[in-house]
C-alpha positions as CSV (number, residue, x, y, z in Angstrom):
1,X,-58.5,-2.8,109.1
2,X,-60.8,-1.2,106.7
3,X,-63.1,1.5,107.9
4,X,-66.8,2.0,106.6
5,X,-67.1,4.4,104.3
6,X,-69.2,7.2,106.6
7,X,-72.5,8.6,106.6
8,X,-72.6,11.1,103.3
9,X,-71.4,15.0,104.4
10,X,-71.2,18.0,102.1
11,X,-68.7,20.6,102.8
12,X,-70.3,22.8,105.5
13,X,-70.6,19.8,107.6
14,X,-67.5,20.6,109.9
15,X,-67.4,24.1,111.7
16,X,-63.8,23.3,110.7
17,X,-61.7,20.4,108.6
18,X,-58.5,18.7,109.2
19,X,-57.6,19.6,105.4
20,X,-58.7,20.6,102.5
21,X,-57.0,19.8,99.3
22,X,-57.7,22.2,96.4
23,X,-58.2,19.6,93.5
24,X,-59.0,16.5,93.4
25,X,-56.3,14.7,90.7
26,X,-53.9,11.8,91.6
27,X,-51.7,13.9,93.7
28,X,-54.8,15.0,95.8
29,X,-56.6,12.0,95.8
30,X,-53.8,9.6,97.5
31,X,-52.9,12.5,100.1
32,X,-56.3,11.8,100.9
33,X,-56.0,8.4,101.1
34,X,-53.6,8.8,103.9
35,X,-54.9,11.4,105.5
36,X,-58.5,9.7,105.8
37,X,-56.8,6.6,107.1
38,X,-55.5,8.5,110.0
39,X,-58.8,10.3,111.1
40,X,-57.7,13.1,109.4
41,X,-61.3,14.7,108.0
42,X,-60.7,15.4,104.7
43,X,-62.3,17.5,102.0
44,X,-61.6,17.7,98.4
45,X,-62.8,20.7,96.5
46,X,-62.6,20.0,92.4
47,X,-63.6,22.3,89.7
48,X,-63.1,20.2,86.8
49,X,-62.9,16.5,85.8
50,X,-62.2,14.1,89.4
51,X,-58.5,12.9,88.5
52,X,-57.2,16.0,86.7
53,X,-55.4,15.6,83.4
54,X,-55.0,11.7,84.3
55,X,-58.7,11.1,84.1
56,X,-59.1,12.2,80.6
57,X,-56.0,10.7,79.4
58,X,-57.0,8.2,76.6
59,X,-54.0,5.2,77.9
60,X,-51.5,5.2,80.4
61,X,-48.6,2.9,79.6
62,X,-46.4,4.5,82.3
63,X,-48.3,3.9,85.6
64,X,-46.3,1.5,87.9
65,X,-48.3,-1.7,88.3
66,X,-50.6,-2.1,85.6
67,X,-48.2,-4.2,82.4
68,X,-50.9,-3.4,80.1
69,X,-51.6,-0.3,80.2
70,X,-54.3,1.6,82.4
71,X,-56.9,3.8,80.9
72,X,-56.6,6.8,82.5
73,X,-60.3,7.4,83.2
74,X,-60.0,3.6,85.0
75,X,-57.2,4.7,87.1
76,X,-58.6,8.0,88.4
77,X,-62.1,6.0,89.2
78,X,-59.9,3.8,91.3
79,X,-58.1,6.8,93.1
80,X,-61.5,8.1,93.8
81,X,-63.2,4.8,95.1
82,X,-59.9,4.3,97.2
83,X,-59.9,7.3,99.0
84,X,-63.8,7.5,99.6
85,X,-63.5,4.1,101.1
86,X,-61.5,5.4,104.2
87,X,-63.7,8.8,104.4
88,X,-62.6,11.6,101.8
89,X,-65.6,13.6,100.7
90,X,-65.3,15.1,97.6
91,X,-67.1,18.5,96.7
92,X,-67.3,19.5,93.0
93,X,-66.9,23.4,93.5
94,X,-64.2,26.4,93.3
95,X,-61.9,27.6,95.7
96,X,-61.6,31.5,95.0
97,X,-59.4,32.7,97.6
98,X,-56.9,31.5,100.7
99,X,-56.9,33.5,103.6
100,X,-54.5,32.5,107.1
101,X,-56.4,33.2,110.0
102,X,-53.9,32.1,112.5
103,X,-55.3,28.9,114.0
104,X,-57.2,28.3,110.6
105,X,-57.3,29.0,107.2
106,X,-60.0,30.4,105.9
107,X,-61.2,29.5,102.1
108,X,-64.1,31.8,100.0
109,X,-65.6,28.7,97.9
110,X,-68.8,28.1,95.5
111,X,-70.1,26.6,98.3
112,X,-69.9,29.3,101.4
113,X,-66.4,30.0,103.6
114,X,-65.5,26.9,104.8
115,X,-62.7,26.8,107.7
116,X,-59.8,24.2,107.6
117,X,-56.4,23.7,109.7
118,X,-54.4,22.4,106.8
119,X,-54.7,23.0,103.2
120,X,-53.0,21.3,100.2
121,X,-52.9,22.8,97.0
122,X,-53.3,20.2,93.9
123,X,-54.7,22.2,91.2
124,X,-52.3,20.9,88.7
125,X,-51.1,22.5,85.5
126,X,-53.0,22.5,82.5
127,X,-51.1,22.6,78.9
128,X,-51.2,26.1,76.9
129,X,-53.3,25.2,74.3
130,X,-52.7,26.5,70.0
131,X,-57.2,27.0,69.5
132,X,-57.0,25.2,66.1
133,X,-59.8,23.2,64.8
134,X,-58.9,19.3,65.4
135,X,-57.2,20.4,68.8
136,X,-59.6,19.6,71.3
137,X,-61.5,16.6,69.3
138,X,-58.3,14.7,69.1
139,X,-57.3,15.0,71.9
140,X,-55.6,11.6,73.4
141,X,-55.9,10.3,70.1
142,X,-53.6,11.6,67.9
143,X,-52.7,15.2,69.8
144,X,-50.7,14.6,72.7
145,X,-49.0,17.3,75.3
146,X,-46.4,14.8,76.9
147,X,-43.9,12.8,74.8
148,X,-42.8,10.6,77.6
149,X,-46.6,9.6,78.5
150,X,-47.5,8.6,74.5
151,X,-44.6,9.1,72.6
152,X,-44.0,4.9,72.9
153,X,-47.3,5.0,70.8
154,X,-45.6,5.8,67.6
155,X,-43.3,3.7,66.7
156,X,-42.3,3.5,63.7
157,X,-44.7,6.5,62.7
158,X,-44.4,10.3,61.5
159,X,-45.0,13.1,64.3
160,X,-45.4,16.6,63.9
161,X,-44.3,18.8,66.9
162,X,-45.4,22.5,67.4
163,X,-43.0,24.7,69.7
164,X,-39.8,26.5,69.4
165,X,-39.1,26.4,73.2
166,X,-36.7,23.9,75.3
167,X,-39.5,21.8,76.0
168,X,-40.5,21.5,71.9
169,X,-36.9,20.4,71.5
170,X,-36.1,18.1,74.3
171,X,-38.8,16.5,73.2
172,X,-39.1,16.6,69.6
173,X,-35.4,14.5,70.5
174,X,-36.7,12.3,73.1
175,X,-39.2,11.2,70.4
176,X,-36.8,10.3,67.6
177,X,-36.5,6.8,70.2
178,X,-39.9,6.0,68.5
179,X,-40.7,8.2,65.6
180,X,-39.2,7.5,61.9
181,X,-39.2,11.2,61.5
182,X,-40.6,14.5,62.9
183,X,-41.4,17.9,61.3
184,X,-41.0,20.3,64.1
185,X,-43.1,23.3,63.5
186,X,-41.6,26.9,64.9
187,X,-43.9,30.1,64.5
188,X,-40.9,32.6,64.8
189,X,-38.3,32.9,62.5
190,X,-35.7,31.6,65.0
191,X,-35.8,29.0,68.0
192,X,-36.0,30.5,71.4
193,X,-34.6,27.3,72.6
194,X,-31.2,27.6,74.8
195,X,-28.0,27.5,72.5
196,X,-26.8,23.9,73.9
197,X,-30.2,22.1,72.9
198,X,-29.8,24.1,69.5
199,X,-26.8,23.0,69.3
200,X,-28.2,19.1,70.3
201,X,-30.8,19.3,67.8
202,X,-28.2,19.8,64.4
203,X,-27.3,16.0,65.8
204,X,-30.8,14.9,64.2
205,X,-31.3,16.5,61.0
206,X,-31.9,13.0,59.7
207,X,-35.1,12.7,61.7
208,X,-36.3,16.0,62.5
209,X,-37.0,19.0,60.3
210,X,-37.6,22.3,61.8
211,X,-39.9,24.9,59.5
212,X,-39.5,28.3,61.0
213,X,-42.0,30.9,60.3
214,X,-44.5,28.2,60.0
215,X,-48.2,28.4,61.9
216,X,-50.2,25.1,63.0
217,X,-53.8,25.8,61.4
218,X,-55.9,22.9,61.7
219,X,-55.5,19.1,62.6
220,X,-57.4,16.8,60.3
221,X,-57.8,13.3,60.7
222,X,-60.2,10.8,58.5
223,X,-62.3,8.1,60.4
224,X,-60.8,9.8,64.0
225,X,-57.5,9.3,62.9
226,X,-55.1,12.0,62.4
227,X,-54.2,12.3,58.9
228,X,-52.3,15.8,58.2
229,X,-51.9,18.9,60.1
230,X,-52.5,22.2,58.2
231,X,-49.5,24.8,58.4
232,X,-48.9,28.0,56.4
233,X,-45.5,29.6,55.8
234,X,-45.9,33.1,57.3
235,X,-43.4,35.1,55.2
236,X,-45.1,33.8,52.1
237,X,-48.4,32.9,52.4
238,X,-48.6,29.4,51.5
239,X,-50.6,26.9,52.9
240,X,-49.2,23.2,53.3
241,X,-49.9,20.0,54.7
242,X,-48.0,18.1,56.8
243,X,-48.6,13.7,56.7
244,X,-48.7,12.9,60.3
245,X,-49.8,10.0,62.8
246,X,-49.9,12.1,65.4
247,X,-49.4,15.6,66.9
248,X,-47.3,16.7,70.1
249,X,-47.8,20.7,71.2
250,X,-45.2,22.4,73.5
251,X,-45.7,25.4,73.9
252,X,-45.4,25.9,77.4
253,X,-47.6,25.5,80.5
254,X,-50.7,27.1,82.3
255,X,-50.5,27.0,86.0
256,X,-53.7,26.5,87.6
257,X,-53.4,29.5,90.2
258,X,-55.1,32.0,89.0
259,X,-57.2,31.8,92.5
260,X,-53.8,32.3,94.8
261,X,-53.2,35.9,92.5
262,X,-54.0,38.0,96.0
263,X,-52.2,35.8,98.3
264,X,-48.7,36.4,99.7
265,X,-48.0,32.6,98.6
266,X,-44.8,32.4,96.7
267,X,-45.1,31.8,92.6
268,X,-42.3,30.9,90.6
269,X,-41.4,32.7,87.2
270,X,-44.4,30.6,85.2
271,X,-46.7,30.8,88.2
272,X,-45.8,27.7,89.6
273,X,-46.4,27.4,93.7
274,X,-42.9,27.3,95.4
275,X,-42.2,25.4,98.4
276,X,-40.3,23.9,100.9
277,X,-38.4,20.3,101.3
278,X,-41.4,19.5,103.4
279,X,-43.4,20.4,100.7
280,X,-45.0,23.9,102.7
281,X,-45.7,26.8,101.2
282,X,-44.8,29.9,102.4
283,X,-47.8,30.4,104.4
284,X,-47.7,27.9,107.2
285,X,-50.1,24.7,107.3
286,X,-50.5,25.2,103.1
287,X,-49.0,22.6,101.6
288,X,-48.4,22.0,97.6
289,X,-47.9,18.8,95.4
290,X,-48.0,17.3,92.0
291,X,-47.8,19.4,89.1
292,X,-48.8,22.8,90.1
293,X,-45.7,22.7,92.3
294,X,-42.3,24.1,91.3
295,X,-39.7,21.5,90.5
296,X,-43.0,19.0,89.6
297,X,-41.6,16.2,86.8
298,X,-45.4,16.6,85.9
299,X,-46.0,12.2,85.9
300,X,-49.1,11.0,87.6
301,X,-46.7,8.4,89.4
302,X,-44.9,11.2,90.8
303,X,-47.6,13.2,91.6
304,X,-49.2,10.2,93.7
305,X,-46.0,10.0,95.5
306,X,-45.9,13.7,96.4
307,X,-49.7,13.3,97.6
308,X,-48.7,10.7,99.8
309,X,-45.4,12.4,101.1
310,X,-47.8,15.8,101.6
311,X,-50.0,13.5,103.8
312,X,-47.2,12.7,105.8
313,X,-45.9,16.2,106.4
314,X,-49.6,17.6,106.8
315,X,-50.2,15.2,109.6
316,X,-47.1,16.1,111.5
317,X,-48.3,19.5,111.3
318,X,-51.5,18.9,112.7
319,X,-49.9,17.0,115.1
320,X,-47.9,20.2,116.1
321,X,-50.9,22.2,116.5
322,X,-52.5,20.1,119.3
């Protein structure tokens, strides 16, 4: 049976909440879902765009259900709509600090302390970014951060790929399934990829060059499509451009947890939140999912079914605490 959405609350309108999900992306939205089905009061604090990464993701051709293809902006609208339906109230606003307080946890936000008994960290993890002109304006269309979200895009087409790490090359290789050819741009003089995908990556010369000591200056594109990217050659000074349909940067990833740095929850190496097979952090009754968690395969699908599974083990929690 569907329940009526309720009367409009902010979030000081509960002494204390059920949960409160830092984020309000895929992940967070459909823990919410479930959670608000159960009578679990449910607040979700977002700081940037409602639906994360997802929302201002040009097309999503991966996203179980939708044959054609679901614009990403589409998708996280529905996400929102579905949750509010059954209750979620969603605050735009920043979550500064976690504090356990025994029977609560207690979280310093934009908008006052506010007081919850379960928490669920979705803050996601953003892509590091190069700061080049063309970055940001291209964004979705034409410079991509995931090759298995848009690398189906261009086939048949030339790709540059800017990184030197194991991500760059896994997926400089995973694009060869759709890309005639791909110049993979390094800014050091050597990979700092692991031996073994070195070793993997001699297996494609035919399709992918690699130009060490080469920096990524500019993307240019001509009627908003991407054109050429800009490089120069480091050791001698001379400036090139690359032909490309499209641009795909790895160079690594930005954790959104900056907020957690004077907590005693457990980060990973890259500052990604470690927990449990339940999905619990270290500190008891906060919970972690999608792709700010350790272990994350960083796919909205996934994320949605880590939301969902967090739901799950945040309600049995609650359930504990009665």
């Amino acid at each position: 049976m569907v329940k009526d959405k309720p009367a409009v609350m902010d979030a000081t309108s509960h002494k204390i909440w059920d949960l409160v999900t830092i984020g309000a992306g895929p992940a967070a939205l459909s823990a919410a879902l479930y959670t608000t089905r159960e009578d679990i009061t449910t607040l979700l604090f977002e700081k940037g765009v409602i639906g994360g990464l997802a929302a201002i993701t040009d097309w999503i051709d991966n996203y179980p259900g939708f044959p054609k293809g679901v614009a990403g902006l589409e998708l996280s609208d529905n996400l929102r709509l579905q949750a509010e339906r059954f209750g979620a109230v969603i605050e735009l606003g920043e979550v500064m600090s976690i504090t356990d307080k025994g029977t609560h946890k207690l979280l310093a936000t934009t908008s006052g302390d506010i007081k919850a008994r379960a928490v669920l960290i979705a803050t996601g993890s953003d892509y590091k970014k190069l700061g080049i002109p063309g970055e940001a304006e291209y964004f979705a269309r034409g410079v991509h951060y995931c090759a298995t979200c848009d690398g189906a895009f261009y086939r048949g087409k030339k790709l540059v790929v800017v990184g030197g790490g194991n991500s760059a090359v896994q997926e400089a290789i995973f694009l060869t399934r759709y890309a005639t050819h791909i110049d993979l741009l390094v800014r050091g003089d050597s990979m700092r990829a692991s031996e073994v995908l070195q070793h993997e990556l001699n297996d494609y010369k035919d399709k992918i060059s690699v130009h060490f000591n080469t920096t990524t200056d500019e993307i240019v594109a001509k009627d908003n499509v991407v054109t050429h990217v800009v490089s120069t050659n480091s050791k001698t000074g001379k400036q090139k451009n690359i032909i490309t349909d499209g641009v795909f940067i790895f160079i690594g990833l930005r954790p959104n947890t900056g907020f957690l740095k004077d907590t005693k929850i457990a980060l990973d190496e890259i500052g990604l939140i470690k927990s449990d097979s339940k999905l619990e952090t270290n500190m008891p009754g906060v919970f972690v999912a999608g792709d700010v968690r350790s272990g994350a395969t960083m796919q909205i699908a996934s994320a949605t079914g880590e939301g969902d599974t967090a739901a799950l083990m945040i309600r049995e929690f609650l359930h504990d605490l009665k």
